[in-house]
N, C-alpha and C positions, 0 to 999 in steps of 0.2 A: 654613752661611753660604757665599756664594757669594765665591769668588776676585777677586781682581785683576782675571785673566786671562777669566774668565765672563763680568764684567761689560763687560769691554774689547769682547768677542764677541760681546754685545748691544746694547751700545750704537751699536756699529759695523752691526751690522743695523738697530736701527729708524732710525741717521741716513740709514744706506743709501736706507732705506724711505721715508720723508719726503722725500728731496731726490726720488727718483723719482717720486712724486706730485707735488713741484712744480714738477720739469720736464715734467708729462705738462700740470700746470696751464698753465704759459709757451706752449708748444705750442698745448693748445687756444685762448690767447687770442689768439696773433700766426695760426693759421688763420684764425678767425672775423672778427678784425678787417680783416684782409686780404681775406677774401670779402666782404665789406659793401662793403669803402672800394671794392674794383675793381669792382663791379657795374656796370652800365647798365643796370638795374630802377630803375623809379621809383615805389620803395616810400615817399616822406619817412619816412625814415626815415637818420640821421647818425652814426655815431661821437662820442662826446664824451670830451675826457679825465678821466679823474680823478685824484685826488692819493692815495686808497685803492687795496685792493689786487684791484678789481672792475675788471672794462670795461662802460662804459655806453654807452648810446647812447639819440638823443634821435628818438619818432616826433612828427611834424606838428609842427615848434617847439614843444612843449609838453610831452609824456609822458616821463620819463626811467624806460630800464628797465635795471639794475642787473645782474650777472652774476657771481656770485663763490663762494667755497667756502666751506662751512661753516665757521665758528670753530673746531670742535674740532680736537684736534690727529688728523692722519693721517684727516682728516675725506673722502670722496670723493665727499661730496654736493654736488653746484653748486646754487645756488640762483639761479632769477631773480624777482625780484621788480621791483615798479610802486611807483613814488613816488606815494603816494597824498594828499603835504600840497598846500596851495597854493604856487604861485610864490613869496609873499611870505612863508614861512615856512620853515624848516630843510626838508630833506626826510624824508621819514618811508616806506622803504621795505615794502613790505610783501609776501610771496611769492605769487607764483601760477602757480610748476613749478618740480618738477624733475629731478634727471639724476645718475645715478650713474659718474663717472670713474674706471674699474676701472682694478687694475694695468698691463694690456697695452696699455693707450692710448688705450680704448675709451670713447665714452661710451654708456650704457643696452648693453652690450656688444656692439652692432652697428655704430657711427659709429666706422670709425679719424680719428683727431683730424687725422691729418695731411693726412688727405682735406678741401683747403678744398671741397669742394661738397657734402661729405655732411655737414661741419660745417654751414654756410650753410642746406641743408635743416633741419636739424636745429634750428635755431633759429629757422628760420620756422617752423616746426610747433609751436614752443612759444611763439613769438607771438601765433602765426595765432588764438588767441582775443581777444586785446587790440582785434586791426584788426575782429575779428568784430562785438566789443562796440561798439566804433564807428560801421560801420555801421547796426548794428540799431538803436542809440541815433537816429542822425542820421535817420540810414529812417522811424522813429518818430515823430518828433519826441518822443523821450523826454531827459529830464536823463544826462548820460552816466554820473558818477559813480558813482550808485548801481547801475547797470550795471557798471560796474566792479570795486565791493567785490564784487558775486557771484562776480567770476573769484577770488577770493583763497583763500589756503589758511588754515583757521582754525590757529593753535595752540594748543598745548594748554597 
């Protein structure tokens, strides 16, 4: 059976551990938000606040896309997902990428977080399908939607 003292010594490591993953989270989100908001690209695409513990942001007044960490505890998986309900309905997020926030600060272990511009890339590149879908929809003249659900990630 494990000591007082054992347990004192783990406990103090995995809070260690946790708080550093969620200041590695606070980090990537005050970069990323910060490269958006300062841009002079004119991607529509906006910041939006939430009351949750994700940063969203809204493309062409309408797509809201979602940005946040796994539920599980000591989880390092980001997840973005696309609200895929109607306006007039709750929203219904749903994933289509993501990105592993290692120890050292990193995301997919090559983006340091504190790099706003490799962040900023980084998150274009995991949009740059959505804007894709869009045009190829509009280009079309196809319904966007179901262009849409194809970007998603099934679960299991």
């Amino acid at each position: 059976m494990s000591t007082l003292s054992e347990l004192t010594t783990k406990a103090d490591y995995i809070a260690s551990k946790n708080n550093q993953l969620k200041s590695h989270w606070h980090t990537y989100q005050n970069s990323l938000i910060q490269a958006i908001t300062t841009t002079n690209k004119k991607i529509n695409h906006e910041f939006t606040c939430s009351e949750e513990q994700d940063i969203r942001f809204t493309l062409f007044n309408h797509f809201s896309v979602s940005i946040h960490l796994s539920d599980d505890f000591y989880s390092q998986d980001v997840i973005y997902s696309l609200n895929m309900a109607p306006a007039s309905e709750e929203p219904e997020f749903k994933a289509f990428a993501h990105a592993r926030l290692s120890e050292d600060g990193h995301l997919d272990d090559v983006v340091d977080i504190r790099d706003k511009h490799a962040v900023q890339e980084h998150y274009l590149n995991k949009i740059s399908a959505i804007y894709q879908c869009l045009f190829d929809s509009l280009h079309n003249n196809q319904a966007v939607l179901p262009q849409l659900e194809k970007l998603l990630i099934q679960e299991k």
